[in-house]
LUMPAZA-18076 format. One line per field, with one value per atom (N, C-alpha, C): atom name; x, y, z; residue number from 1. Coordinates in pm, whole numbers, padded with zeros to 5 digits. Layout:
<sites>
site	[CA:...]
east	[X:...]
north	[Y:...]
up	[Z:...]
pos	[NUM:...]
</sites>
This chain:
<sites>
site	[N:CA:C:N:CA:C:N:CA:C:N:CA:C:N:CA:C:N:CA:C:N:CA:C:N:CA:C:N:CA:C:N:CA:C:N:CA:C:N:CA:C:N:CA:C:N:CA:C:N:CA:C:N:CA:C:N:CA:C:N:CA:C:N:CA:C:N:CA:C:N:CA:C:N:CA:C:N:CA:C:N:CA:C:N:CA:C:N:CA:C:N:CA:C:N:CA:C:N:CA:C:N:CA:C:N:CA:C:N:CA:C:N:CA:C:N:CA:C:N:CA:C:N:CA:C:N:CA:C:N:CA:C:N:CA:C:N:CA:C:N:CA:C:N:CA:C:N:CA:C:N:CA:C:N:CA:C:N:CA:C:N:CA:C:N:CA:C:N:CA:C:N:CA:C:N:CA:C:N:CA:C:N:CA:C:N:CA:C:N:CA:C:N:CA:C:N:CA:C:N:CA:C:N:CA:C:N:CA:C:N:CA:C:N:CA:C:N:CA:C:N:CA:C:N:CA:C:N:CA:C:N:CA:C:N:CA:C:N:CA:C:N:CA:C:N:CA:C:N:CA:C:N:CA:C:N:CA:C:N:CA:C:N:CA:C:N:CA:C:N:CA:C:N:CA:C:N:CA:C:N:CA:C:N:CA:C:N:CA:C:N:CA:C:N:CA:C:N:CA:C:N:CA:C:N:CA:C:N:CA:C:N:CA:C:N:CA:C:N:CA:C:N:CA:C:N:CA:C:N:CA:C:N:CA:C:N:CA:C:N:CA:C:N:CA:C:N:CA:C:N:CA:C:N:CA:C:N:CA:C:N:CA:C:N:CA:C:N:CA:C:N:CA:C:N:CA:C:N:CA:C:N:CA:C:N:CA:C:N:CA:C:N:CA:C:N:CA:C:N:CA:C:N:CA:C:N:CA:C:N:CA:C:N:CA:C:N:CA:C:N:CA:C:N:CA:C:N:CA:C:N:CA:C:N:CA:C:N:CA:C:N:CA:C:N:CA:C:N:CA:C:N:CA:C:N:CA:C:N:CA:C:N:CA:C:N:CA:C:N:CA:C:N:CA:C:N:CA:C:N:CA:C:N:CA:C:N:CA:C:N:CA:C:N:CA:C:N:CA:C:N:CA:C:N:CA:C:N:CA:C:N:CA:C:N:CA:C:N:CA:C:N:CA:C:N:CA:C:N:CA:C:N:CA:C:N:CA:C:N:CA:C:N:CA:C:N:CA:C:N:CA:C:N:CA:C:N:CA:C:N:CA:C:N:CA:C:N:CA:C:N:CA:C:N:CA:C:N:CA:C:N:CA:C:N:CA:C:N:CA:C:N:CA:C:N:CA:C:N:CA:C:N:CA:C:N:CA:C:N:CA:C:N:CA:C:N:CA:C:N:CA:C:N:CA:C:N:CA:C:N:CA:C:N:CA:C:N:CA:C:N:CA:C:N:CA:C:N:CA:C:N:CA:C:N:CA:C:N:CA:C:N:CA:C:N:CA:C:N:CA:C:N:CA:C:N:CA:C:N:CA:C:N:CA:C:N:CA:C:N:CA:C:N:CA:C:N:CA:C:N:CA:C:N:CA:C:N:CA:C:N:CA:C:N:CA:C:N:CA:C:N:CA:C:N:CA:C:N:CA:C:N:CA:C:N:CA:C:N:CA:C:N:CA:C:N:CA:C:N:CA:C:N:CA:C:N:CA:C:N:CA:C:N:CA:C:N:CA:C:N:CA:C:N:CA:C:N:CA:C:N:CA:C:N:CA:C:N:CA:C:N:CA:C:N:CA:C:N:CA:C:N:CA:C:N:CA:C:N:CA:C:N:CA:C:N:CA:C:N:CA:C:N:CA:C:N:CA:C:N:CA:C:N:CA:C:N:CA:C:N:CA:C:N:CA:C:N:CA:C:N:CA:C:N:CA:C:N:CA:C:N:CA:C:N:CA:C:N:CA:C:N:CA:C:N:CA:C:N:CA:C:N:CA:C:N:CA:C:N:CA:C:N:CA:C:N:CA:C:N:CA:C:N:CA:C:N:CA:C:N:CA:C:N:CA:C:N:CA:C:N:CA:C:N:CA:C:N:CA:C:N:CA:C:N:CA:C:N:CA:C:N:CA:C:N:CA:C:N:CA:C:N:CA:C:N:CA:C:N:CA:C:N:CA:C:N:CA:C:N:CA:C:N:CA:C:N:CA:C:N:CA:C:N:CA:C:N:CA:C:N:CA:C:N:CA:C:N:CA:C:N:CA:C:N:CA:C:N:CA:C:N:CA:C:N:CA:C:N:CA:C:N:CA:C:N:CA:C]
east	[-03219:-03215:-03345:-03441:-03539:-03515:-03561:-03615:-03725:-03700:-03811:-03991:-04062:-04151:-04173:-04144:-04191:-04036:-03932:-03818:-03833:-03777:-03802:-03689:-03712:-03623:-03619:-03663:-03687:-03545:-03515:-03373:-03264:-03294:-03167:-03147:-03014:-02950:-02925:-02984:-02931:-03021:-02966:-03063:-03133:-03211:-03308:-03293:-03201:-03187:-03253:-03315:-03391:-03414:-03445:-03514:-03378:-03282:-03188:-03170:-03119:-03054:-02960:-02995:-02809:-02721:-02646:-02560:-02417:-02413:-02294:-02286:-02184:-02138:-01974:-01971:-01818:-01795:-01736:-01699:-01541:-01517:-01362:-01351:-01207:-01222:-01166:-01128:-01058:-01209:-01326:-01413:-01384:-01406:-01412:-01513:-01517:-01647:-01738:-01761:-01864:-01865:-01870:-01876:-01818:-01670:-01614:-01646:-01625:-01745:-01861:-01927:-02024:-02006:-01878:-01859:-01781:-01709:-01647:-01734:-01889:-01946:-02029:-02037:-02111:-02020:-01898:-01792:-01801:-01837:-01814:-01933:-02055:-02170:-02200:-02109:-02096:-01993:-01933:-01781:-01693:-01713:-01601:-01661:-01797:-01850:-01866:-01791:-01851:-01688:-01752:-01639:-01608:-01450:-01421:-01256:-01303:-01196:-01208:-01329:-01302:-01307:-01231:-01317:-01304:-01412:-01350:-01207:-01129:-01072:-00930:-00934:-00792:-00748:-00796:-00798:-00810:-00755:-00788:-00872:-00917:-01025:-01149:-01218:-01417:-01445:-01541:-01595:-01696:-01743:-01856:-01972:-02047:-02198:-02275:-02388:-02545:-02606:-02671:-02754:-02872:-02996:-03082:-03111:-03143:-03181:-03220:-03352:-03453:-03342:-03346:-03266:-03358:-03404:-03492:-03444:-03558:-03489:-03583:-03586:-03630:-03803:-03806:-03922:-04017:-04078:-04160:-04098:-03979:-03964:-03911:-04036:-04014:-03994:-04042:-04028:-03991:-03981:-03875:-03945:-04082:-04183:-04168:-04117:-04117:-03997:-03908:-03754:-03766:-03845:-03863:-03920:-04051:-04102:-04059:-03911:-03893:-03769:-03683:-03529:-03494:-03532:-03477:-03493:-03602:-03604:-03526:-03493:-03391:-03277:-03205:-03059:-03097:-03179:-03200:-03145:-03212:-03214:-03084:-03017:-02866:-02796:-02780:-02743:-02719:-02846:-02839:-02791:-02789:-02690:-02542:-02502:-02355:-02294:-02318:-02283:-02273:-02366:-02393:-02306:-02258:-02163:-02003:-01967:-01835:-01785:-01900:-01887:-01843:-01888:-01891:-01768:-01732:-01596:-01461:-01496:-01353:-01362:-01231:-01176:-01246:-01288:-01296:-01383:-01511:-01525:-01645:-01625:-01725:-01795:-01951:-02043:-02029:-02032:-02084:-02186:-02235:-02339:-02372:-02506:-02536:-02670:-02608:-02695:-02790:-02896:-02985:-03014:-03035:-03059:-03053:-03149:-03203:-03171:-03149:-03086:-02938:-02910:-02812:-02791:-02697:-02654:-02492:-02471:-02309:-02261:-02153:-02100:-01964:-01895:-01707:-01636:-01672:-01589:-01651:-01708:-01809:-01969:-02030:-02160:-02163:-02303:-02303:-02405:-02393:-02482:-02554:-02667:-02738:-02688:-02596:-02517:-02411:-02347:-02229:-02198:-02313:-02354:-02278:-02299:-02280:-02106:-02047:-01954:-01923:-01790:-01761:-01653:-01725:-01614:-01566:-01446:-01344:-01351:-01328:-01339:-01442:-01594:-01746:-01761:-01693:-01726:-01842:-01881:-02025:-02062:-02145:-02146:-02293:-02282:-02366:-02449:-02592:-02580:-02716:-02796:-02908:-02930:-03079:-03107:-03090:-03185:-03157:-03034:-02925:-02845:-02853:-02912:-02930:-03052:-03112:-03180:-03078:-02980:-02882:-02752:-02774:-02714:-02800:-02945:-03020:-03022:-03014:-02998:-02915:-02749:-02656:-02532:-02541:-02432:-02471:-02606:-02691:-02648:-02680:-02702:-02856:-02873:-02996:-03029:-02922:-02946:-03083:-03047:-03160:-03137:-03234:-03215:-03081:-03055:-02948:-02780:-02832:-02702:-02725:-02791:-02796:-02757:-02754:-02701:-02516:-02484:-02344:-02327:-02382:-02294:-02326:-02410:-02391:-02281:-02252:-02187:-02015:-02019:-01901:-01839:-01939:-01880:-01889:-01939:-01900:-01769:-01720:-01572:-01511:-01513:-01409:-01456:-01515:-01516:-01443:-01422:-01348:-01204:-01202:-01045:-00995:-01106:-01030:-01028:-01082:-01083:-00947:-00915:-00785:-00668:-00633:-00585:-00519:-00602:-00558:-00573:-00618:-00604:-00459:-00432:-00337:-00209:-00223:-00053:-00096:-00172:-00208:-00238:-00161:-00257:-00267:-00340:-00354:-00266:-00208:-00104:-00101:-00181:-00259:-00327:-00304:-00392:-00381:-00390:-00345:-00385:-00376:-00441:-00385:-00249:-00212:-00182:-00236:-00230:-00315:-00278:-00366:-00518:-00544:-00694:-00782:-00720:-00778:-00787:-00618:-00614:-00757:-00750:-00831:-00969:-00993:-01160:-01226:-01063:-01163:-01115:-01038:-01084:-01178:-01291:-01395:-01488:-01490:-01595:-01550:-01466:-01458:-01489:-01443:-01549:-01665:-01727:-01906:-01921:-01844:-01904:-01883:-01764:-01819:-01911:-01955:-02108:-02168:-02204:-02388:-02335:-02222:-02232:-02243:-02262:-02322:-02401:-02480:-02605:-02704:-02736:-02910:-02818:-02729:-02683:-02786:-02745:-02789:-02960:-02963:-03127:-03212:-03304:-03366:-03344:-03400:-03404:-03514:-03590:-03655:-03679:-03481:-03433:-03486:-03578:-03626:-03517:-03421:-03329:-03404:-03280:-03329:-03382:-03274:-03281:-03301:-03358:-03407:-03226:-03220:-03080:-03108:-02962:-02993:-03017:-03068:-03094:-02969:-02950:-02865:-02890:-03020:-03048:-02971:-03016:-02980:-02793:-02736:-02592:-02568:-02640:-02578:-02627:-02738:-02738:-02655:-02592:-02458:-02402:-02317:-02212:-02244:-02408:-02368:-02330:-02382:-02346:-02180:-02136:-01986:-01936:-01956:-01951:-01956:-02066:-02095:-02031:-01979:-01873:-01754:-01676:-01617:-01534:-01396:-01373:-01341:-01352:-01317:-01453:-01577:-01687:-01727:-01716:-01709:-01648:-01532:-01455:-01469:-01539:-01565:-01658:-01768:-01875:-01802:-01679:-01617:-01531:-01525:-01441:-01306:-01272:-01130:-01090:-00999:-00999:-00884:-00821:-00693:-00658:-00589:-00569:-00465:-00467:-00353:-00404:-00555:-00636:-00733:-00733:-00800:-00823:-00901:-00916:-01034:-01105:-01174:-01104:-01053:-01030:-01153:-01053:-01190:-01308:-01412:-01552:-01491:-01389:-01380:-01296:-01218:-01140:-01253:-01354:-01442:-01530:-01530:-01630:-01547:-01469:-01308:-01338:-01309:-01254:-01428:-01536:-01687:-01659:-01630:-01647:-01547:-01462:-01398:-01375:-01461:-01496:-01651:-01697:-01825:-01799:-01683:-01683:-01565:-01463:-01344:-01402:-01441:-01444:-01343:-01378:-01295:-01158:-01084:-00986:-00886:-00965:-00906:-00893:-00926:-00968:-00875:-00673:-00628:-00572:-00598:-00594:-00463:-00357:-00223:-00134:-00111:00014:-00025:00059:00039:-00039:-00037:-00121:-00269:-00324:-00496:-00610]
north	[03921:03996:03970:04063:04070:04063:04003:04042:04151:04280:04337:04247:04234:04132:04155:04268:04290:04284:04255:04221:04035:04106:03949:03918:03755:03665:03565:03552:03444:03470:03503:03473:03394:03353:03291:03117:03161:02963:02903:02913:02770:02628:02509:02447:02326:02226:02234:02023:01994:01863:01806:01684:01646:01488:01401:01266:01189:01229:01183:01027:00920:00855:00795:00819:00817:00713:00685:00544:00582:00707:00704:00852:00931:01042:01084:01089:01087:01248:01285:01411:01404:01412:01411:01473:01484:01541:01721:01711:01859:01938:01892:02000:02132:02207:02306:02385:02396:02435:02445:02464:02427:02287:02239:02043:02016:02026:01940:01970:02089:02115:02031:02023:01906:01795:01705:01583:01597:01699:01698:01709:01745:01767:01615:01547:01432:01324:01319:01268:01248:01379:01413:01357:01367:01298:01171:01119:00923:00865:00961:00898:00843:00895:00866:00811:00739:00644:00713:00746:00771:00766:00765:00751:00856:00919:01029:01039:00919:00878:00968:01050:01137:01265:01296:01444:01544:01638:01742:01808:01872:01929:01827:01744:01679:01582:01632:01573:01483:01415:01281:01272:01149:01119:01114:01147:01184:01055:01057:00908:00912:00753:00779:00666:00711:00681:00626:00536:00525:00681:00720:00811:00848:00850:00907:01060:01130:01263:01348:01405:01438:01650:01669:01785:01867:01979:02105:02210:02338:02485:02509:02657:02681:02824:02738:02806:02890:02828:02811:02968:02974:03082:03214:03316:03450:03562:03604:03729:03720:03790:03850:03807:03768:03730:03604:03513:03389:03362:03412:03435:03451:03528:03553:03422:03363:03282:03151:03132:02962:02957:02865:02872:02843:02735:02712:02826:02857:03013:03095:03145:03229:03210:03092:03040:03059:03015:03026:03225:03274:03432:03407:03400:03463:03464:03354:03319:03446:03527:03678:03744:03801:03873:03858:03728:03701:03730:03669:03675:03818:03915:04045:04108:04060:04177:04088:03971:03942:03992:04030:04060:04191:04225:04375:04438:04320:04323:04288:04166:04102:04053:04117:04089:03929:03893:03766:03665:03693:03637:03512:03434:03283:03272:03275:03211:03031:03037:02895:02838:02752:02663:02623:02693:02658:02576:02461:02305:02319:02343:02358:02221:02096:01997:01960:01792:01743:01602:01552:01450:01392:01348:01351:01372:01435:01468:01415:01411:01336:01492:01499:01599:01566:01661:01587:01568:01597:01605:01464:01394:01263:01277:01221:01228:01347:01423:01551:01483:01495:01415:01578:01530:01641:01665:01586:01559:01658:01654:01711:01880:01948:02092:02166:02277:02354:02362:02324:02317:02365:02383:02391:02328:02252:02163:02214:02269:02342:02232:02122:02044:02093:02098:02129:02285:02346:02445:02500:02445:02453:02451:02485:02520:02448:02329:02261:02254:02310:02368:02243:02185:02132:02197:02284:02397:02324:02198:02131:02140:02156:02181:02316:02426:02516:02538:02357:02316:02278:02206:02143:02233:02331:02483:02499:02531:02540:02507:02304:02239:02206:02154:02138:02211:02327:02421:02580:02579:02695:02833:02779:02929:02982:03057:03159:03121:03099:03034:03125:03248:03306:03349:03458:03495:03511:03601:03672:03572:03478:03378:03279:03241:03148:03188:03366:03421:03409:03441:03418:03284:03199:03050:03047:03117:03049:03163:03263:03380:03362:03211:03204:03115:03003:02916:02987:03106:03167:03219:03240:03300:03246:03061:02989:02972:02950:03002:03078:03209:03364:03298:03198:03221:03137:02998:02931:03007:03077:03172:03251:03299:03352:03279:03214:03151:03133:03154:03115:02972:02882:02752:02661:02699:02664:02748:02839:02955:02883:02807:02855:02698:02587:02427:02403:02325:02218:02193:02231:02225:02132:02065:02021:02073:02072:02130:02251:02302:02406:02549:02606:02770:02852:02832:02895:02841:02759:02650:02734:02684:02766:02705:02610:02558:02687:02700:02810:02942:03030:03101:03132:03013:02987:03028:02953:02943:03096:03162:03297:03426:03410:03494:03453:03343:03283:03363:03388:03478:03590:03665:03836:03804:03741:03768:03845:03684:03700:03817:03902:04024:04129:04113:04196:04230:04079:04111:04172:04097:04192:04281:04367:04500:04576:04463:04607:04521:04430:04326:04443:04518:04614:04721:04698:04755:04682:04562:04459:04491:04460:04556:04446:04433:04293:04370:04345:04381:04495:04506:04619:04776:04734:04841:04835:04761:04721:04669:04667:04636:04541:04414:04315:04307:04374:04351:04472:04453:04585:04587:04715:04708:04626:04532:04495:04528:04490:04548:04495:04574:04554:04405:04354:04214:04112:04125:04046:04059:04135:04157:04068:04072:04007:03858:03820:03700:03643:03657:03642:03599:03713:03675:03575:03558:03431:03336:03277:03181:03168:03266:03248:03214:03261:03171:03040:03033:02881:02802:02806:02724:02719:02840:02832:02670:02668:02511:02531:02620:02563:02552:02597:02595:02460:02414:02314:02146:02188:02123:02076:02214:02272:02164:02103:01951:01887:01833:01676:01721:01848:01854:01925:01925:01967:02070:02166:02246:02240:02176:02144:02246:02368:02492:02387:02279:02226:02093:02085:02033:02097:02257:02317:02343:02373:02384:02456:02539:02663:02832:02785:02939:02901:03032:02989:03134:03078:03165:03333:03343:03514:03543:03431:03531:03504:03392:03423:03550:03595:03632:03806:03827:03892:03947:03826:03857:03889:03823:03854:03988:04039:04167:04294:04262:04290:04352:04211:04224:04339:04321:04422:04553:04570:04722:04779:04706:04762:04683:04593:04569:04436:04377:04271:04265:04438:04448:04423:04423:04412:04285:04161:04008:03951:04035:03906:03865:03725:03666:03541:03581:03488:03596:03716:03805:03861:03812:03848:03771:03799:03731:03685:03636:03595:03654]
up	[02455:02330:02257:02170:02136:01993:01925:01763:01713:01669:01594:01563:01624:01573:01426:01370:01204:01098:01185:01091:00983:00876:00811:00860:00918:00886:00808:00689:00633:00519:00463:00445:00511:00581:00700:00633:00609:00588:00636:00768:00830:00777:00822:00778:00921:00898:01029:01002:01085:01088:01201:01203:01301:01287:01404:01393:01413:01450:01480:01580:01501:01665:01711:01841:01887:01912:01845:01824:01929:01960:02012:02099:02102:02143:02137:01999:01993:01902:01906:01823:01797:01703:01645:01530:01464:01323:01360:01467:01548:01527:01561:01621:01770:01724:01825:01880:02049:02030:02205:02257:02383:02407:02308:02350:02414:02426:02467:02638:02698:02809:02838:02725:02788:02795:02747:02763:02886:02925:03031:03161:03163:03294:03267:03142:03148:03238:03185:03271:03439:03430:03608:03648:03571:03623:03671:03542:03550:03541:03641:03684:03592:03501:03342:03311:03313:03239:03111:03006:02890:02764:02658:02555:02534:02536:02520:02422:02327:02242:02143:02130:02022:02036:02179:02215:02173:02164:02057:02087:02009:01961:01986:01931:01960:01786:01685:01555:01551:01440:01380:01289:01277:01161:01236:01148:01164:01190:01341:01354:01343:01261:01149:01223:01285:01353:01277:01273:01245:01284:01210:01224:01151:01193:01071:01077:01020:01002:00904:00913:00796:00789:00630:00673:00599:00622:00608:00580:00531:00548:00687:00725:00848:00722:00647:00615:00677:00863:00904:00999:00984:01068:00946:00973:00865:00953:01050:01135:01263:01297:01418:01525:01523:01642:01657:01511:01524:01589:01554:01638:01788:01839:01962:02052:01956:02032:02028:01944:01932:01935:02002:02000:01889:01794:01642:01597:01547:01479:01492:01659:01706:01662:01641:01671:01489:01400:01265:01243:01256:01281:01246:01376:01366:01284:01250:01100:01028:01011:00905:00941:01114:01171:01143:01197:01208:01113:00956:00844:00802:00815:00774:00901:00985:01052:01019:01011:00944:00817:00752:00594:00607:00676:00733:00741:00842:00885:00882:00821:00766:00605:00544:00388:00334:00267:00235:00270:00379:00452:00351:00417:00333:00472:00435:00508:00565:00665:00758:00700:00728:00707:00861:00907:01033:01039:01132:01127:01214:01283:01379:01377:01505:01486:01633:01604:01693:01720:01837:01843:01830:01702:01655:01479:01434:01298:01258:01192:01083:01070:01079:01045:01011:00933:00876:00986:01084:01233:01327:01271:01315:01367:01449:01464:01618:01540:01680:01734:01890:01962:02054:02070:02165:02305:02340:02448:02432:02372:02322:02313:02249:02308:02158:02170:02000:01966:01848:01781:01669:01624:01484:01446:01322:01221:01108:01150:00992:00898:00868:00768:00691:00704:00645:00651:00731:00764:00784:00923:00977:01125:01167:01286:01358:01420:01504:01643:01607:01746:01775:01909:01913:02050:02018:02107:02254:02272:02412:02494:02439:02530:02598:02579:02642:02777:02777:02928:02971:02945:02999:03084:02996:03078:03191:03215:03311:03392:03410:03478:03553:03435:03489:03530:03444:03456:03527:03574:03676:03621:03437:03380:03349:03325:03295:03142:03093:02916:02866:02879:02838:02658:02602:02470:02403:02519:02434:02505:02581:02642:02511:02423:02360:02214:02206:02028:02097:02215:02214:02230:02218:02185:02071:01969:01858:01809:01865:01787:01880:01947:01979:01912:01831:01729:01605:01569:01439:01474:01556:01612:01579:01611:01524:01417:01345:01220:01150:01190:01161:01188:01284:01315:01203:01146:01041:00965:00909:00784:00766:00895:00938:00950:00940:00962:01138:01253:01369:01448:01356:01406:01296:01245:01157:01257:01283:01308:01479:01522:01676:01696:01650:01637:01812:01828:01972:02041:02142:02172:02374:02323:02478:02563:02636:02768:02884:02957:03049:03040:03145:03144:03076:03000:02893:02770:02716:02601:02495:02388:02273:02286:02320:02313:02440:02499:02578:02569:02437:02385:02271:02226:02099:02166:02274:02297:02374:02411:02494:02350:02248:02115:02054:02083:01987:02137:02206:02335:02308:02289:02266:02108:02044:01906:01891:02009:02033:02087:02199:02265:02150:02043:01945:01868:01851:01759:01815:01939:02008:02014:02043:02081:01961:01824:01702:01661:01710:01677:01584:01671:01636:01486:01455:01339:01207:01222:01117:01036:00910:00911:00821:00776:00679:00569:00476:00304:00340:00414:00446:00527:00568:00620:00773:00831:00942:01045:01177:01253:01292:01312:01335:01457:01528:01658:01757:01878:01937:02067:02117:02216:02313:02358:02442:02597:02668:02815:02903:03044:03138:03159:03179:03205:03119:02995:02885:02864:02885:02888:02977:03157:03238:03196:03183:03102:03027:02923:02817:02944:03004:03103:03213:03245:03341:03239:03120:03053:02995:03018:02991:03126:03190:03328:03380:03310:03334:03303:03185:03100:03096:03230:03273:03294:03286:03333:03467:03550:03678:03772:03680:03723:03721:03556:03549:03648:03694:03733:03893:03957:04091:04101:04019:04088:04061:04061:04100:04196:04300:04396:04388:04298:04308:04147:04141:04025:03942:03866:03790:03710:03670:03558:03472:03517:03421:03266:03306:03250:03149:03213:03107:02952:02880:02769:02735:02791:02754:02832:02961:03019:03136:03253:03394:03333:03468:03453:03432:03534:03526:03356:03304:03181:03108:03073:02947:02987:03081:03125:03057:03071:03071:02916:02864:02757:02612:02697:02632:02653:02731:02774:02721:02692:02605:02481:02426:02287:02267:02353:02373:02429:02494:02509:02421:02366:02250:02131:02107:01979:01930:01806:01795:01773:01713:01712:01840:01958:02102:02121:02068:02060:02050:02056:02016:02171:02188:02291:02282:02179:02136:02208:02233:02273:02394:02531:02658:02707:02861:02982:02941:02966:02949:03100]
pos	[1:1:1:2:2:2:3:3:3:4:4:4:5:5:5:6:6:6:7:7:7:8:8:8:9:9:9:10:10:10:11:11:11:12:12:12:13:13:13:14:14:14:15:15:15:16:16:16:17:17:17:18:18:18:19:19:19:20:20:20:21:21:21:22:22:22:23:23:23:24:24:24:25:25:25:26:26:26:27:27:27:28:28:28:29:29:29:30:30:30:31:31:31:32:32:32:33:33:33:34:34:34:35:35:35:36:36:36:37:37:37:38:38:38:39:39:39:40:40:40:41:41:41:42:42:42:43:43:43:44:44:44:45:45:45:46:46:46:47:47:47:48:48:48:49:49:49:50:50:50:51:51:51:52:52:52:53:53:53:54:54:54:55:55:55:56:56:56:57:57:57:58:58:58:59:59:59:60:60:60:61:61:61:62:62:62:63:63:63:64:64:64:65:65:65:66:66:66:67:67:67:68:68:68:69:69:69:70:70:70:71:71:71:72:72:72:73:73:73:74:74:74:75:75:75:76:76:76:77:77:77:78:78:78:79:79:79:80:80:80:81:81:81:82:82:82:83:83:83:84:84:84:85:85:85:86:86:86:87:87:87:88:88:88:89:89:89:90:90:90:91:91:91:92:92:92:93:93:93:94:94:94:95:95:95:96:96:96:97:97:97:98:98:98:99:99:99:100:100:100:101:101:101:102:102:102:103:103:103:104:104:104:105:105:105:106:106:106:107:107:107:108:108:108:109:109:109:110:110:110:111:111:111:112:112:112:113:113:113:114:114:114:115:115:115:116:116:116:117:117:117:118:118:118:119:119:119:120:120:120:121:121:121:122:122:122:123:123:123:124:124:124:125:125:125:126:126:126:127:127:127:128:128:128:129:129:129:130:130:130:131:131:131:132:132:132:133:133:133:134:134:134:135:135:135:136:136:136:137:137:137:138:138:138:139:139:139:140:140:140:141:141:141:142:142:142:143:143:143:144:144:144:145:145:145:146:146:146:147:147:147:148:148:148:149:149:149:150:150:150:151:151:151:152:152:152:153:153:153:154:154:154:155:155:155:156:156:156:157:157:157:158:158:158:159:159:159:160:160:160:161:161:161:162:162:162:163:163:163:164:164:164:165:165:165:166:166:166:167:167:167:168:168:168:169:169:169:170:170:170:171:171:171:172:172:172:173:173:173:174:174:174:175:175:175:176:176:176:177:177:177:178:178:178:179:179:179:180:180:180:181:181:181:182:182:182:183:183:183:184:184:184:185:185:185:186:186:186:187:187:187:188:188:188:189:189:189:190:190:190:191:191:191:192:192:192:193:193:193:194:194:194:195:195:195:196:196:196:197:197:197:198:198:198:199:199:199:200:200:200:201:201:201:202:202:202:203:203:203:204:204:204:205:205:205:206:206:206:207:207:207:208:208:208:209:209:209:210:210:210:211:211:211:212:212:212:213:213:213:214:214:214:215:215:215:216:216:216:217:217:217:218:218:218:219:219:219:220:220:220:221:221:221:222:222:222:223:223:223:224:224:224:225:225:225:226:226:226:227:227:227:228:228:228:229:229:229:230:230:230:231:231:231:232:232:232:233:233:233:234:234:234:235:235:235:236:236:236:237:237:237:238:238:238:239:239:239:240:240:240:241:241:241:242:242:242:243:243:243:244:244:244:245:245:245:246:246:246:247:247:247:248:248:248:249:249:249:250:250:250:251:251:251:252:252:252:253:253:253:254:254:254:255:255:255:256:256:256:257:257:257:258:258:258:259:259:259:260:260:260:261:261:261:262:262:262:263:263:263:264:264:264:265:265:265:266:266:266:267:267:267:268:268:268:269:269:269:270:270:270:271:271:271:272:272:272:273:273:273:274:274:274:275:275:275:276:276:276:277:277:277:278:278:278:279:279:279:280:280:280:281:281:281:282:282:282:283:283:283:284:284:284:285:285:285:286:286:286:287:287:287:288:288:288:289:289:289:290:290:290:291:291:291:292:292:292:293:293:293:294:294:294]
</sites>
């Protein structure tokens, strides 16, 4: 996905945390989100070697880290070129999109607070580790993303993590977002684990969300009537979808040998892949993913 090089982005709120260090890797506080995916392939890496007492989405209380971190605006990024050429910037961008098509779209809607950050950051849901991969904490109501994990897609999960694979992870944690707002984590709580459990319900209506946006992304315009964004290409679509793929849990699951549907908690490669798709060719009204089969 491309940015207009002459669209402003300098309006955009996210804000730009950095200098982080890492005391831990714990996420709690019922974060939701891609993370817990990445603690689950870190797992597989080092043979459980890792703490997973707070993993996302299972509540409790916020566990509270050492951390330092300098917090910023994204000043440095104003146009659509700067968006293009820098992942902060980019993932900054969205920010104006997302907001300007929820508003759009849903009664009531309250802006996120999106954290762009490095290393590690505190959040009400405990400390986000760069390990951990992009989230959202309903407590703060905010959305945590640290671009590096999208090498870590590259590397470890053999996605393409290209432009427009990296606006649907952040436009899949504005999804939960929408759903707290809605109340679908309250009517829909945690209900453990498995291929039909709400944590999996939950996580493939936060992916047809996302295929709703991009599919009216280039709507969105600056204060200068300028579109933010140019259409996306056949490439860039299939991009998105390898990365929903990727994150697949049985993709996931497939490097330690064996595939459990009874362990799950995102949905396999083909329903996110399913249900992105979905949301991009009907729209978000087609998104609800609580009534019937998955």
């Amino acid at each position: 996905m491309t940015f207009n090089p002459n669209a402003d982005v300098s309006d955009n709120t996210a804000q730009r945390r950095g200098g982080g260090r890492r005391t831990g890797m714990v996420v709690g506080g019922g974060a939701v989100g891609l993370g817990a995916i990445v603690v689950a392939l870190v797992a597989i890496l080092t043979n459980g070697q890792v703490d997973l007492s707070g993993i996302v989405g299972t509540g409790g209380q916020p566990q509270q880290q050492e951390t330092t971190a300098a917090t910023g605006e994204f000043a440095d990024c104003k146009t659509g070129a700067d968006a293009n050429a820098n992942d902060d910037c980019r993932l900054a961008a969205a920010s104006l999109l997302l907001d300007d098509f929820w508003a759009a779209n849903m009664d009531g809607y309250v802006k996120p607070t999106e954290v762009v950050y490095s290393g590690t950051t505190e959040s009400a849901c405990g400390t986000a580790s760069n390990q951990m991969g992009p989230f959202y904490c309903p407590p703060d109501q905010s959305v945590y993303v640290d671009p590096s994990f999208f090498e870590i897609m590259r590397q470890q999960f053999g996605a393409s993590a290209g432009d427009l694979a990296q606006l649907y992870v952040v436009g899949h944690e504005y999804g939960h977002h929408v759903q707290n707002l809605i109340g679908v984590m309250e009517k829909y709580p945690n209900n453990g684990t498995g291929a039909d459990s709400n944590s999996v319900r939950t996580e493939l209506q936060a992916d047809c969300f996302a295929g709703g946006w991009i599919k009216n992304i280039t709507q969105s315009k600056d204060k200068n009537g300028v579109p933010y964004m140019k259409e996306p290409t056949e490439a860039q679509i299939k991009d998105a979808l390898n990365a929903a793929a990727a994150v697949g849990d049985n993709n996931i699951q497939s490097r330690s040998g064996y595939v459990n549907p009874d362990t799950w908690t995102h949905g396999s490669s083909e329903q996110r892949q399913n249900w992105f798709w979905t949301g991009y060719t009907q729209g978000i009204n087609a998104c609800d993913t609580f009534d019937g089969p998955l």
